[in-house]
N, CA, C and O atoms as CSV, one atom per row, in Angstrom:
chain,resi,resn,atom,element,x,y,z
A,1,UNK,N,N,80.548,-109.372,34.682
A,1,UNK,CA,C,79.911,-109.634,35.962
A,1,UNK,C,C,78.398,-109.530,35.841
A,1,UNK,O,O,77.733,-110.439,36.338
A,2,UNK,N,N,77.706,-108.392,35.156
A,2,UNK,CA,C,76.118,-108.536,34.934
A,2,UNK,C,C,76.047,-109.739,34.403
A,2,UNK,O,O,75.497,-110.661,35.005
A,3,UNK,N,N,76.604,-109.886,33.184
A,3,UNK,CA,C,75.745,-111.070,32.510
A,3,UNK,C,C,75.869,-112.557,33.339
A,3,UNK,O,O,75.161,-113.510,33.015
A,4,UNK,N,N,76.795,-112.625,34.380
A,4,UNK,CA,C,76.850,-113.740,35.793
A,4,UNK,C,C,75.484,-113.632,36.372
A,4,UNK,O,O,74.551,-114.420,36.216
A,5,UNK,N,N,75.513,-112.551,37.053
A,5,UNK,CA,C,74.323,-112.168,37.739
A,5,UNK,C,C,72.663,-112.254,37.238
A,5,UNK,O,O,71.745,-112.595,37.985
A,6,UNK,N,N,72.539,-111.922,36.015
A,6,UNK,CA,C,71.804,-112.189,35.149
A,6,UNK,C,C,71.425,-113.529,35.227
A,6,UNK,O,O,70.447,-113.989,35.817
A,7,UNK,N,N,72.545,-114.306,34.382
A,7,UNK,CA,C,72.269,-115.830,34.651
A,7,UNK,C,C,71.597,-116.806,35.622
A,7,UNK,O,O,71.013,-117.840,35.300
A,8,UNK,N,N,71.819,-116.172,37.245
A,8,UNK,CA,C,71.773,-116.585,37.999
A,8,UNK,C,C,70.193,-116.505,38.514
A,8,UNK,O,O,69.396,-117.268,39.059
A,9,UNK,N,N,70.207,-114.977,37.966
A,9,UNK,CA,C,68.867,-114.672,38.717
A,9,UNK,C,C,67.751,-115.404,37.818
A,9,UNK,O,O,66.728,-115.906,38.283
A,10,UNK,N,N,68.118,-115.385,36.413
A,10,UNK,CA,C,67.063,-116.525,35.474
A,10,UNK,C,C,67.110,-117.973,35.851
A,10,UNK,O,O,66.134,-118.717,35.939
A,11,UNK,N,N,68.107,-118.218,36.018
A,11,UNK,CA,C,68.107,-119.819,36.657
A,11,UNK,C,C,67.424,-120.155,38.055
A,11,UNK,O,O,66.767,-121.195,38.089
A,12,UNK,N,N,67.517,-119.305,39.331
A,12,UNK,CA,C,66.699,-118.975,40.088
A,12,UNK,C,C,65.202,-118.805,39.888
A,12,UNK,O,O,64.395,-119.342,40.647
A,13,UNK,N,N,64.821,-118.005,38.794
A,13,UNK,CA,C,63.272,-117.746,38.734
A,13,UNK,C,C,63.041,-119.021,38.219
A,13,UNK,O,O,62.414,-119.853,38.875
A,14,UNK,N,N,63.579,-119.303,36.880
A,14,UNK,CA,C,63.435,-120.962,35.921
A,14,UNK,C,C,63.063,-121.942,37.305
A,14,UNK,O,O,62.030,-122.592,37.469
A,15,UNK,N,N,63.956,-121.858,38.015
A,15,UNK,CA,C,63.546,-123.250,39.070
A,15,UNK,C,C,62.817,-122.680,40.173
A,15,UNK,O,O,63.096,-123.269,41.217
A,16,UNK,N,N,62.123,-121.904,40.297
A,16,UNK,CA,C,61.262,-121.202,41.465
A,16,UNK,C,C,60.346,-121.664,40.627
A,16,UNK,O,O,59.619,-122.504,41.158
A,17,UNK,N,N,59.963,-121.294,38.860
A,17,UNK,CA,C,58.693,-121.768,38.451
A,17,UNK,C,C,58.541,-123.310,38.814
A,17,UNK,O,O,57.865,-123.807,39.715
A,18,UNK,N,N,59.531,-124.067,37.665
A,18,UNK,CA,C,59.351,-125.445,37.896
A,18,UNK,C,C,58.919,-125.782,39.166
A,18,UNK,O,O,57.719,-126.052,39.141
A,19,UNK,N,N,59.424,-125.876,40.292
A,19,UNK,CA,C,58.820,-126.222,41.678
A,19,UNK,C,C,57.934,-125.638,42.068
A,19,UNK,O,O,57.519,-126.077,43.141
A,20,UNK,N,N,57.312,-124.643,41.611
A,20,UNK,CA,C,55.703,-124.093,41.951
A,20,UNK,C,C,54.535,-124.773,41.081
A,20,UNK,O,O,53.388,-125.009,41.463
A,21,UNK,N,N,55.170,-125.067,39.659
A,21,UNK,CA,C,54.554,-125.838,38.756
A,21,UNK,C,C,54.225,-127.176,39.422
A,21,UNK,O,O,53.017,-127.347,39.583
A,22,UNK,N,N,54.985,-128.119,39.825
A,22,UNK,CA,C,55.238,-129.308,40.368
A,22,UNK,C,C,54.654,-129.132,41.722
A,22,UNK,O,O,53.643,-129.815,41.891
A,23,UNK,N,N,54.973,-128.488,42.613
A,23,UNK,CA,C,54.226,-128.693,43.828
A,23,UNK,C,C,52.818,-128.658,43.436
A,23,UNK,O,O,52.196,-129.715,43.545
A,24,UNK,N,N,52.127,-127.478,42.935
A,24,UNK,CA,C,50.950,-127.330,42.915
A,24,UNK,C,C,50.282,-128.795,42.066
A,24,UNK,O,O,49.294,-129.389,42.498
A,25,UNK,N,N,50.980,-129.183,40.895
A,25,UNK,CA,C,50.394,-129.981,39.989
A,25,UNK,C,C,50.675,-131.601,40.551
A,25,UNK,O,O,50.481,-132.612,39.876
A,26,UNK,N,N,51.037,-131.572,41.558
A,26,UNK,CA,C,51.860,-132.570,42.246
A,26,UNK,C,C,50.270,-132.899,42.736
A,26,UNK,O,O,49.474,-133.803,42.481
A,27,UNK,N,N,50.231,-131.498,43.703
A,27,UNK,CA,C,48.825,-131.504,44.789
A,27,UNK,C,C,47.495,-131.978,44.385
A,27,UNK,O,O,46.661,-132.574,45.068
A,28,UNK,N,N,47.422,-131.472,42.698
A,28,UNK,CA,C,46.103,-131.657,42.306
A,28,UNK,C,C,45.707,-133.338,41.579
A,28,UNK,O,O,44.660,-133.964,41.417
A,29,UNK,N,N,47.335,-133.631,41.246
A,29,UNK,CA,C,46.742,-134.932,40.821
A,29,UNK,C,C,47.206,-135.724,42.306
A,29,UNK,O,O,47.237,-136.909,41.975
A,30,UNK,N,N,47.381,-135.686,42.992
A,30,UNK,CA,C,46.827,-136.762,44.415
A,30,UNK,C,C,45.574,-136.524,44.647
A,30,UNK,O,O,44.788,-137.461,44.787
A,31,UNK,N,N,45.182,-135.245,44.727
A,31,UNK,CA,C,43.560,-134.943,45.055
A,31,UNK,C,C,42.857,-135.546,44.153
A,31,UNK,O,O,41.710,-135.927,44.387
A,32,UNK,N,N,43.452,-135.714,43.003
A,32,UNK,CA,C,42.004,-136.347,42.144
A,32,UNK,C,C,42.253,-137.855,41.910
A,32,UNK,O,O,41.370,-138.480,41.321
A,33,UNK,N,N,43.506,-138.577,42.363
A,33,UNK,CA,C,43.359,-139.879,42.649
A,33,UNK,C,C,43.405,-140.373,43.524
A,33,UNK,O,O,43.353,-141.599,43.432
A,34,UNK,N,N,43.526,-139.781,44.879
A,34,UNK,CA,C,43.639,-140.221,46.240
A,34,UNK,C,C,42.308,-139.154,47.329
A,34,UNK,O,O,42.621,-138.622,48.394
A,35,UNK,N,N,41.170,-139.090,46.828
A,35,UNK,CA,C,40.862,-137.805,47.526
A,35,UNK,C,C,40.683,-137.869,48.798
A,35,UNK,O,O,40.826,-136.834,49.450
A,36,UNK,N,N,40.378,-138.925,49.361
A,36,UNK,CA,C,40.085,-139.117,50.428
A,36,UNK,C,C,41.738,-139.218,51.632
A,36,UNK,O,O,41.718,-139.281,52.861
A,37,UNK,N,N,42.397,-139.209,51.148
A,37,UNK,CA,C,44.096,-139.099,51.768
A,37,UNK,C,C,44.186,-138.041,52.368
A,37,UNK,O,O,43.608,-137.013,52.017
A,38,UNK,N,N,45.024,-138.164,53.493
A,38,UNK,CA,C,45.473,-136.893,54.346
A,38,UNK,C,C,46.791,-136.424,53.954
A,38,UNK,O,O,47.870,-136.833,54.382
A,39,UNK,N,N,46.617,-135.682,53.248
A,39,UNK,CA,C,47.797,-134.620,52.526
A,39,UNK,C,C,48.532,-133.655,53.089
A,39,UNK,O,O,49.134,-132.805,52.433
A,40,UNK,N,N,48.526,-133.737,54.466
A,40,UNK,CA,C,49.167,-132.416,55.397
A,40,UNK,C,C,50.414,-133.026,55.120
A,40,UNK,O,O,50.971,-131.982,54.780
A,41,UNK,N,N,51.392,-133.978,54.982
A,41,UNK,CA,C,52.126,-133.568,54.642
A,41,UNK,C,C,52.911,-133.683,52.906
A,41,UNK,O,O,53.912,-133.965,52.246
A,42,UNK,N,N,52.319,-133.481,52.906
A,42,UNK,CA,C,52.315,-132.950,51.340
A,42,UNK,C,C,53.772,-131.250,50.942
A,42,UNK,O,O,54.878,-131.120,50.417
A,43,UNK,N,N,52.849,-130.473,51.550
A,43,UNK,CA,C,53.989,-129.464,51.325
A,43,UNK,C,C,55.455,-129.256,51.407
A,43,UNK,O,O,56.195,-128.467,50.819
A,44,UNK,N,N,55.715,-130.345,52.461
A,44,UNK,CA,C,57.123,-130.317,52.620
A,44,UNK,C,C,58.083,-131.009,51.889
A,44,UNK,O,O,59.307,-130.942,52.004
A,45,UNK,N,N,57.190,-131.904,50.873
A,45,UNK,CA,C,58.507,-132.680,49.693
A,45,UNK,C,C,58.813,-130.835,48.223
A,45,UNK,O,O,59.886,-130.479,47.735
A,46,UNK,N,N,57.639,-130.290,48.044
A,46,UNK,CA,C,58.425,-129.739,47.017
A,46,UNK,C,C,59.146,-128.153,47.774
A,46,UNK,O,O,59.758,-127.264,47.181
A,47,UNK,N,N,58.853,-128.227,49.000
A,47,UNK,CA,C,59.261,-127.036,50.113
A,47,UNK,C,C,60.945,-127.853,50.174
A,47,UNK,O,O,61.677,-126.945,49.782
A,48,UNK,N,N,61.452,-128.544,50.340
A,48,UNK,CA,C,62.415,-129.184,51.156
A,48,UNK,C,C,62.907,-129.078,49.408
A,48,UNK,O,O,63.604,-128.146,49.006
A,49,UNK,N,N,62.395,-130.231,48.471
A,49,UNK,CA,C,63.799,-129.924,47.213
A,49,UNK,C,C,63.871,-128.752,46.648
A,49,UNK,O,O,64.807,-128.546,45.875
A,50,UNK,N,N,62.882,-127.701,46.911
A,50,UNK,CA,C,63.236,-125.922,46.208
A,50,UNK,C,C,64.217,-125.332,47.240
A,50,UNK,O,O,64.987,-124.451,46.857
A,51,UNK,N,N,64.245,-125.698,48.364
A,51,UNK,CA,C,65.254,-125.043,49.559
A,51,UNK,C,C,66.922,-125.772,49.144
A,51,UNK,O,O,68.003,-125.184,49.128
A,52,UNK,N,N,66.638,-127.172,48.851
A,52,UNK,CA,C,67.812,-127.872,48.276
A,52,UNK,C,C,68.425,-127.149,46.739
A,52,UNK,O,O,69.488,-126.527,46.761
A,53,UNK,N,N,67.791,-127.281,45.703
A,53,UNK,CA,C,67.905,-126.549,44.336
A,53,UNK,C,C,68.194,-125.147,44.766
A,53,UNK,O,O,68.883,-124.929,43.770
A,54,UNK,N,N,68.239,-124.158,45.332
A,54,UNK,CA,C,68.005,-122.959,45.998
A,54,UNK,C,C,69.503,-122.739,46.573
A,54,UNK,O,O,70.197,-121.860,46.061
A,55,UNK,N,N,69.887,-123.344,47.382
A,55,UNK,CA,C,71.194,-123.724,48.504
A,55,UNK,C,C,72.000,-124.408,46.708
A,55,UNK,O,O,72.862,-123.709,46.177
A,56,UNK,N,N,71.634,-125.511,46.149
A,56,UNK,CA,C,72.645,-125.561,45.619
A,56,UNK,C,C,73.197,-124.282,44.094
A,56,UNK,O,O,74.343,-124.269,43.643
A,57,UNK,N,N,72.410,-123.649,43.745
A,57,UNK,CA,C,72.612,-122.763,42.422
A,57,UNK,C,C,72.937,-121.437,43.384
A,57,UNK,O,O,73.074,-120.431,42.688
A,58,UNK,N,N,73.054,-121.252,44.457
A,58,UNK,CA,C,73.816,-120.333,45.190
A,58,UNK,C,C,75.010,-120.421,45.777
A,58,UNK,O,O,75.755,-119.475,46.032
A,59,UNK,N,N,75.154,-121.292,45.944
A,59,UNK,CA,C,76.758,-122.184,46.126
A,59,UNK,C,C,77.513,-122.143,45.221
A,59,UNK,O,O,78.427,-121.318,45.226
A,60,UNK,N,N,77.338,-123.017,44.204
A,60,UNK,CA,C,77.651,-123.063,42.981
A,60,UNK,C,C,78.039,-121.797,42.174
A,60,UNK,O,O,79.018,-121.795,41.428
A,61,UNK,N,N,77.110,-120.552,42.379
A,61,UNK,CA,C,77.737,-119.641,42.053
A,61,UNK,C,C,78.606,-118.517,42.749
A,61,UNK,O,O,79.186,-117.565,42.228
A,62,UNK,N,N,78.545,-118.825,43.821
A,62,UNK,CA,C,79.295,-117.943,44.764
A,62,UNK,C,C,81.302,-118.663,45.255
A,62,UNK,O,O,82.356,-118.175,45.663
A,63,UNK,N,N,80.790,-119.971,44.872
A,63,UNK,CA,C,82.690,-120.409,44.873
A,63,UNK,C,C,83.333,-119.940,43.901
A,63,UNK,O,O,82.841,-119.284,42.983
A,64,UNK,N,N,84.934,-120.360,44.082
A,64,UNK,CA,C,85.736,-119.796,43.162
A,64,UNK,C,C,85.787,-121.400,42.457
A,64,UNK,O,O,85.974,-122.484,43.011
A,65,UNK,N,N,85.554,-121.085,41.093
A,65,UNK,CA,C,85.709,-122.015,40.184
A,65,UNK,C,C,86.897,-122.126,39.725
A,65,UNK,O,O,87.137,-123.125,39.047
A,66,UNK,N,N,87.919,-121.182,39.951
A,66,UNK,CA,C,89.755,-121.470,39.543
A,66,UNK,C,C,90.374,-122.617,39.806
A,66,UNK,O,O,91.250,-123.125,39.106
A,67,UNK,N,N,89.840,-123.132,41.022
A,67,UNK,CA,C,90.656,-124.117,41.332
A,67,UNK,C,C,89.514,-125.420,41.549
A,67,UNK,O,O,88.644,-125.702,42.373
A,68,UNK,N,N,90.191,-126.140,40.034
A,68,UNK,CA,C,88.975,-127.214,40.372
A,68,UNK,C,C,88.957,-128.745,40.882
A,68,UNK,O,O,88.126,-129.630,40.676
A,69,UNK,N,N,90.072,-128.750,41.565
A,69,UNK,CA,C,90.022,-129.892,42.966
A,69,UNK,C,C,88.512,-129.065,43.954
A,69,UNK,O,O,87.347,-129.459,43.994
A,70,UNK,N,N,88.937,-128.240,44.416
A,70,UNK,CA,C,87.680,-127.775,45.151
A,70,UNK,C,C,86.683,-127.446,44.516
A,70,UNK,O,O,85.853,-127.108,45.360
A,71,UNK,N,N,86.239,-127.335,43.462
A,71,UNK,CA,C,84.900,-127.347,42.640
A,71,UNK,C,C,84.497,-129.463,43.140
A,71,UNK,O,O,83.847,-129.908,44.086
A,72,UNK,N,N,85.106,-130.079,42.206
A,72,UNK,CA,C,84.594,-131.121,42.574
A,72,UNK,C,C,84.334,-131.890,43.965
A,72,UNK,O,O,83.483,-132.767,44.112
A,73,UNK,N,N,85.269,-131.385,45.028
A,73,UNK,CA,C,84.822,-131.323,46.094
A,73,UNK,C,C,83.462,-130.693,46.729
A,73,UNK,O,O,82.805,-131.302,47.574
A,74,UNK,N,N,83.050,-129.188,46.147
A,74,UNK,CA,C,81.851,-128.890,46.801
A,74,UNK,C,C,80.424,-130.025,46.067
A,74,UNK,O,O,79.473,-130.520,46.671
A,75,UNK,N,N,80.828,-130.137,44.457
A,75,UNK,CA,C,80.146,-130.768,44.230
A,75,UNK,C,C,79.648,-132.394,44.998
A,75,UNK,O,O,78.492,-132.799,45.121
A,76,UNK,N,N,80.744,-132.999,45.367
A,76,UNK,CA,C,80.594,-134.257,45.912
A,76,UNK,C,C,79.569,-133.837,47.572
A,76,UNK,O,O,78.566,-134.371,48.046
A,77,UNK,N,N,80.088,-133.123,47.860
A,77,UNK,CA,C,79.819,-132.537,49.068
A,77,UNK,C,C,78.391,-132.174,49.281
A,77,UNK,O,O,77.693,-132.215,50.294
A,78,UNK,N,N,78.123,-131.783,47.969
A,78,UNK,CA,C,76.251,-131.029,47.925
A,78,UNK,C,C,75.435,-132.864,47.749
A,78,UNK,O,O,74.469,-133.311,48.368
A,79,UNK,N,N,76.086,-133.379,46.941
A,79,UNK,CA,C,75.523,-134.844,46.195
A,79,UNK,C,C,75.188,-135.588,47.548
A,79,UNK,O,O,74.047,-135.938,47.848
A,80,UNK,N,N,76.765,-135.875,48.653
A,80,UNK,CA,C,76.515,-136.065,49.572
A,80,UNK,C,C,74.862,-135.747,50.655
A,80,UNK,O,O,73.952,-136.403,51.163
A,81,UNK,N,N,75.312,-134.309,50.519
A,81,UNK,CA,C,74.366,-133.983,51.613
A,81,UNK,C,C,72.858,-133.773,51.160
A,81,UNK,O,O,72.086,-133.368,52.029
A,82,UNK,N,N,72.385,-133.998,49.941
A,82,UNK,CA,C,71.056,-134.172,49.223
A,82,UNK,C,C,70.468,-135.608,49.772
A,82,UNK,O,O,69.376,-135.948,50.226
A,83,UNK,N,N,72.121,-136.514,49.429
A,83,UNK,CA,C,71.112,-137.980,49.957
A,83,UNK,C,C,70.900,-137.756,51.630
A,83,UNK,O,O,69.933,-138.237,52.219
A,84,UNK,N,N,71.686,-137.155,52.133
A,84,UNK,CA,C,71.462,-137.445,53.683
A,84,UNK,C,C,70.087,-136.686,54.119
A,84,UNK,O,O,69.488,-137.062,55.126
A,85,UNK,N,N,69.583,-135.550,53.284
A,85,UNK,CA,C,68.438,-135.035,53.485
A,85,UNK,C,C,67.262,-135.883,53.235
A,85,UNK,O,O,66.384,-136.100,54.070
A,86,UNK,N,N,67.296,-136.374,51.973
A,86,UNK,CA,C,66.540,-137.007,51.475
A,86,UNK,C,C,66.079,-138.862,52.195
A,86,UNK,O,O,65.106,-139.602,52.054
A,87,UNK,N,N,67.319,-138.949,52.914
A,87,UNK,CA,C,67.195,-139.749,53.750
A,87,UNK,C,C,66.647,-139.704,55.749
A,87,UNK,O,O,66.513,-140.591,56.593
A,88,UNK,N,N,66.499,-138.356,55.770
A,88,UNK,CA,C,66.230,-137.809,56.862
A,88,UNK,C,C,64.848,-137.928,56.826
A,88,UNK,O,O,64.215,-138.618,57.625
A,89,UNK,N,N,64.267,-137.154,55.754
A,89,UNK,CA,C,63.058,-136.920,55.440
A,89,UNK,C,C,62.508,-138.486,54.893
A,89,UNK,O,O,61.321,-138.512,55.221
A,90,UNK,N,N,62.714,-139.266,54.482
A,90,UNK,CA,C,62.050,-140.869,54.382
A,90,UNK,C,C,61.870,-141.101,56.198
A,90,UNK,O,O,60.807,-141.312,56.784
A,91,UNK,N,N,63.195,-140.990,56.794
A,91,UNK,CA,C,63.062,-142.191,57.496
A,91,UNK,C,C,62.279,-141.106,59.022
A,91,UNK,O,O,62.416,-141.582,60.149
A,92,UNK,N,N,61.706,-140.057,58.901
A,92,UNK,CA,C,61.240,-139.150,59.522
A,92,UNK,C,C,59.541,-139.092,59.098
A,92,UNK,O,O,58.706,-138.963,59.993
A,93,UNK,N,N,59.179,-139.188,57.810
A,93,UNK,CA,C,57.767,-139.342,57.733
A,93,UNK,C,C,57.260,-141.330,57.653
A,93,UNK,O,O,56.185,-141.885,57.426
A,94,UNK,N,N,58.835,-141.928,58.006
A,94,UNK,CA,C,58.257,-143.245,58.351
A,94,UNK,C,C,57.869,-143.464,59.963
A,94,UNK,O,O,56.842,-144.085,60.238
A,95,UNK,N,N,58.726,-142.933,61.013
A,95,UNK,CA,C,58.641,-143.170,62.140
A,95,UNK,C,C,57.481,-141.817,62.553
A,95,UNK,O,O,57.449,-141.708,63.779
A,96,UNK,N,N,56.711,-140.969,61.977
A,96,UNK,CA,C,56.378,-140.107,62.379
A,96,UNK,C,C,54.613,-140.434,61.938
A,96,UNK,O,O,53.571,-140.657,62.554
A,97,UNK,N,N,55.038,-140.305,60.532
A,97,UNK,CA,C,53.117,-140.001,59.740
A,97,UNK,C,C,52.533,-141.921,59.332
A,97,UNK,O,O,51.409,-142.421,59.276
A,98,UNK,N,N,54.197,-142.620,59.084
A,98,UNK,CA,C,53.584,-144.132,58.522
A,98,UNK,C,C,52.003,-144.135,58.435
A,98,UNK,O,O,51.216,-144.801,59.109
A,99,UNK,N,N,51.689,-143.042,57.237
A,99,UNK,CA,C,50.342,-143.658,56.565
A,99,UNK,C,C,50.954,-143.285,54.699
A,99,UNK,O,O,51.613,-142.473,54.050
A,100,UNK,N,N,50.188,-144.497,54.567
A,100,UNK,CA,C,50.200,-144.523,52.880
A,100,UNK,C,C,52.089,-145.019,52.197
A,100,UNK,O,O,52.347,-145.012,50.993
A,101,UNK,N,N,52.836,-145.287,52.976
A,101,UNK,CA,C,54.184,-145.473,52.697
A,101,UNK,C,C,54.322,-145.702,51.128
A,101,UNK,O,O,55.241,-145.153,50.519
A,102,UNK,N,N,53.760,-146.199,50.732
A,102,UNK,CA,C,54.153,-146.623,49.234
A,102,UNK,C,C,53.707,-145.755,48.316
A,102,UNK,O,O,54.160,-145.662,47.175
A,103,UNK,N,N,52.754,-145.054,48.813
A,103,UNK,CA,C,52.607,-143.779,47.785
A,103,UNK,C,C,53.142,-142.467,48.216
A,103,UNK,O,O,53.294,-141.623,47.333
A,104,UNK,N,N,53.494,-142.122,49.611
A,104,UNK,CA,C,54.886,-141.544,49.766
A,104,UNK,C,C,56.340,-141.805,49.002
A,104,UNK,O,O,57.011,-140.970,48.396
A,105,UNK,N,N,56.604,-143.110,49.197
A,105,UNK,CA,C,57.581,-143.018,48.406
A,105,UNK,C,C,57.226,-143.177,47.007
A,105,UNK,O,O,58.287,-143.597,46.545
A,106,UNK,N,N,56.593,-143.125,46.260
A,106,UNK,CA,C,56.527,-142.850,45.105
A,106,UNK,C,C,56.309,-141.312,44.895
A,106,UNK,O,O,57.009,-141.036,43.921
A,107,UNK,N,N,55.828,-140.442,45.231
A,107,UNK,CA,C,55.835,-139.461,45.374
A,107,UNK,C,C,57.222,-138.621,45.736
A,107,UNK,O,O,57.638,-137.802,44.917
A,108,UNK,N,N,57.736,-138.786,46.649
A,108,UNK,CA,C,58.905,-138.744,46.998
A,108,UNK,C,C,59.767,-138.999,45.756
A,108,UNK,O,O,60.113,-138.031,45.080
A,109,UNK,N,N,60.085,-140.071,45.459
A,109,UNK,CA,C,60.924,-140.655,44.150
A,109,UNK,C,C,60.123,-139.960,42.911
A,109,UNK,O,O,59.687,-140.798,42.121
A,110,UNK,N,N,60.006,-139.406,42.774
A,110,UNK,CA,C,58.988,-138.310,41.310
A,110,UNK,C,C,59.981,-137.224,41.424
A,110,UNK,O,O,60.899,-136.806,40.719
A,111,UNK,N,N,59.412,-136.885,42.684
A,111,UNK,CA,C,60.458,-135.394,43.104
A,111,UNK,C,C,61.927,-135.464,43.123
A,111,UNK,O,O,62.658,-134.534,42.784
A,112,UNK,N,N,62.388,-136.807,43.607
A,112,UNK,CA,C,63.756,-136.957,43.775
A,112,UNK,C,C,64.421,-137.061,42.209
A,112,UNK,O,O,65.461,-136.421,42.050
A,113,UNK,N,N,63.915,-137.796,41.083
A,113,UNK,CA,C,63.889,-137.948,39.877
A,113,UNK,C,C,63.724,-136.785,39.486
A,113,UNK,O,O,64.641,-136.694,38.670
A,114,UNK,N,N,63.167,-135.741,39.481
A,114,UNK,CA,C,62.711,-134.770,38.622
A,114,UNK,C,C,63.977,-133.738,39.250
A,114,UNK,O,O,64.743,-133.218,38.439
A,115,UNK,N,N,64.121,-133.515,40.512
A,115,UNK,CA,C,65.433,-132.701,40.878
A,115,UNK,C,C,66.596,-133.100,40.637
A,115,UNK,O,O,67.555,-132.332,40.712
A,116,UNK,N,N,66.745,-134.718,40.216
A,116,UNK,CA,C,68.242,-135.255,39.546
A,116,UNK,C,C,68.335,-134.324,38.311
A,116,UNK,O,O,69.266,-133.519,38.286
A,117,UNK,N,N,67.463,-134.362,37.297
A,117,UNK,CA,C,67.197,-133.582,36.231
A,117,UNK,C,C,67.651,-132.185,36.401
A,117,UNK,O,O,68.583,-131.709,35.754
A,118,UNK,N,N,66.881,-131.458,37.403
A,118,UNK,CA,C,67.211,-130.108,37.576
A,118,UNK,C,C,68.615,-129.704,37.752
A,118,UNK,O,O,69.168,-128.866,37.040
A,119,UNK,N,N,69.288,-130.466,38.934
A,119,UNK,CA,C,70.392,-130.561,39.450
A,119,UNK,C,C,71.566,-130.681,38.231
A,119,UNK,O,O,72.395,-129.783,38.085
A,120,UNK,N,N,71.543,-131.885,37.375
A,120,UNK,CA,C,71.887,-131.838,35.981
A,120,UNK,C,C,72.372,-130.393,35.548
A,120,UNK,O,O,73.412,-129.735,35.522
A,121,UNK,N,N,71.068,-130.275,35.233
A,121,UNK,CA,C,70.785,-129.122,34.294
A,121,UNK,C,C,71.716,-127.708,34.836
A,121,UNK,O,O,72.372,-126.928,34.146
A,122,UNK,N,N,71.541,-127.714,36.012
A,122,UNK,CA,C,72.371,-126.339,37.015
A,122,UNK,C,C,73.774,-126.720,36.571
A,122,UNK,O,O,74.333,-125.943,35.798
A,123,UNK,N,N,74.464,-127.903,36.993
A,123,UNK,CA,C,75.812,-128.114,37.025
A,123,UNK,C,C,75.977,-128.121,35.217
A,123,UNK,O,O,77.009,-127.509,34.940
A,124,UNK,N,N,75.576,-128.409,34.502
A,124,UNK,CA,C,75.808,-127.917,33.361
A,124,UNK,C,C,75.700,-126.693,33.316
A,124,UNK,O,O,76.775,-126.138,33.091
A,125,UNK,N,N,74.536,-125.789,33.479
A,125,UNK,CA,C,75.344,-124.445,32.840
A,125,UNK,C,C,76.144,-123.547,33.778
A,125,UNK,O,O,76.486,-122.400,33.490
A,126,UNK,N,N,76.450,-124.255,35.086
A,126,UNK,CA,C,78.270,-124.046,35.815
A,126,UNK,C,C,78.748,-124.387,34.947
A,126,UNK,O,O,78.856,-123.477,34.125
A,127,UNK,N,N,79.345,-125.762,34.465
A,127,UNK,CA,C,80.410,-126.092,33.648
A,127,UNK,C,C,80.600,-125.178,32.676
A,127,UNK,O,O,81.645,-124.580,32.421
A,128,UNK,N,N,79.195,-125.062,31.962
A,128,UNK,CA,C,79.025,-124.237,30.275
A,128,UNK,C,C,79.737,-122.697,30.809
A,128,UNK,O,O,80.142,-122.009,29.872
A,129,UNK,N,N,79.893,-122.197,31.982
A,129,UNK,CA,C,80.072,-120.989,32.476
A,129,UNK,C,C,81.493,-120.843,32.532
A,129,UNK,O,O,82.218,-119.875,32.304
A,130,UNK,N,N,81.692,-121.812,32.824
A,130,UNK,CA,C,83.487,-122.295,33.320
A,130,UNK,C,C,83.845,-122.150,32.320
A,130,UNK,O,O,84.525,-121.154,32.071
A,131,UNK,N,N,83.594,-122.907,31.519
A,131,UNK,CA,C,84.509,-123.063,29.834
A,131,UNK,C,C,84.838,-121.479,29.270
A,131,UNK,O,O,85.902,-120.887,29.089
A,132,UNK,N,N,83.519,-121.113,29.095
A,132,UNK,CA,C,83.415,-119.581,28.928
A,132,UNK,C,C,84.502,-118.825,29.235
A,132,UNK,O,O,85.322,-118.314,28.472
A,133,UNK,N,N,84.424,-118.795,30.600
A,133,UNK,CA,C,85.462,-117.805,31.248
A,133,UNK,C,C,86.414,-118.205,30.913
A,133,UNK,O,O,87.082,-117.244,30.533
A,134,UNK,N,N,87.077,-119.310,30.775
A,134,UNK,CA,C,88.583,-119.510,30.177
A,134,UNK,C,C,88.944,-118.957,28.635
A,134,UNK,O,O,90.077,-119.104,28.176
C-alpha cells in the first residue's frame, strides 16, 4: 500500500511541475511574440487541463481495478468528459472573448496535445500497476 501511495503522490508532483513549467513558459513565449495581446485569459487553459490531469490520476487511483469491464468504462467516461470540457471552453471563449481565435486555438491545441501525452503516460503506469498486482 505505501509504495501505491508513493506512486501517486510522485505522479501528482511530476504533473503539478509539468503544468507549472508549461503554463508559465506558455505565458512568456506569447509575451514575447504577441506583446501587445490581451492575455487575461490566458490562465485558464493550463488552470482547467491541471484540474483535468488532477481529477483524472485521482480517479484512476482510487477505483477498484479487479474488475476490468468497469476500468474501461471509467476510462471511456474520463475521455468522454475531457472532450466535452474542452469543448465548453472553445465554444465559451468564442461567444465570450472572440479576440485572436486562431491563436487561441492554437494555443489551446498545444495544451490539448501535450495533455494527450500526459494522459498517455498516467494510464500507462495504471496499466504497468495492474499487471504488477496480479
Amino acid at each position: 500500500m505505501y509504495k501505491v501511495q508513493k506512486s501517486i503522490k510522485s505522479l501528482l508532483a511530476l504533473f503539478t511541475i509539468i503544468m507549472f513549467i508549461m503554463g508559465w513558459g506558455g505565458w512568456g513565449i506569447l509575451k514575447q511574440i504577441y506583446p501587445e495581446m490581451n492575455l487575461n485569459w490566458y490562465p485558464y487553459l493550463p488552470a482547467t487541463f491541471f484540474v483535468m490531469g488532477f481529477v483524472l490520476i485521482v480517479v484512476l487511483e482510487k477505483i477498484n481495478k479487479d474488475n476490468p469491464r468497469r476500468l474501461v468504462n471509467i476510462y471511456m467516461l474520463m475521455k468522454l468528459l475531457k472532450i466535452v470540457i474542452a469543448l465548453t471552453i472553445v465554444l465559451v471563449y468564442y461567444f465570450v472573448v472572440k479576440e485572436n481565435m486562431r491563436l487561441f486555438l492554437l494555443v489551446f491545441g498545444i495544451y490539448y496535445a501535450i495533455y494527450l501525452l500526459i494522459e498517455f503516460y498516467i494510464f500507462y503506469i495504471t496499466e504497468k500497476k495492474i499487471k504488477q498486482s496480479k
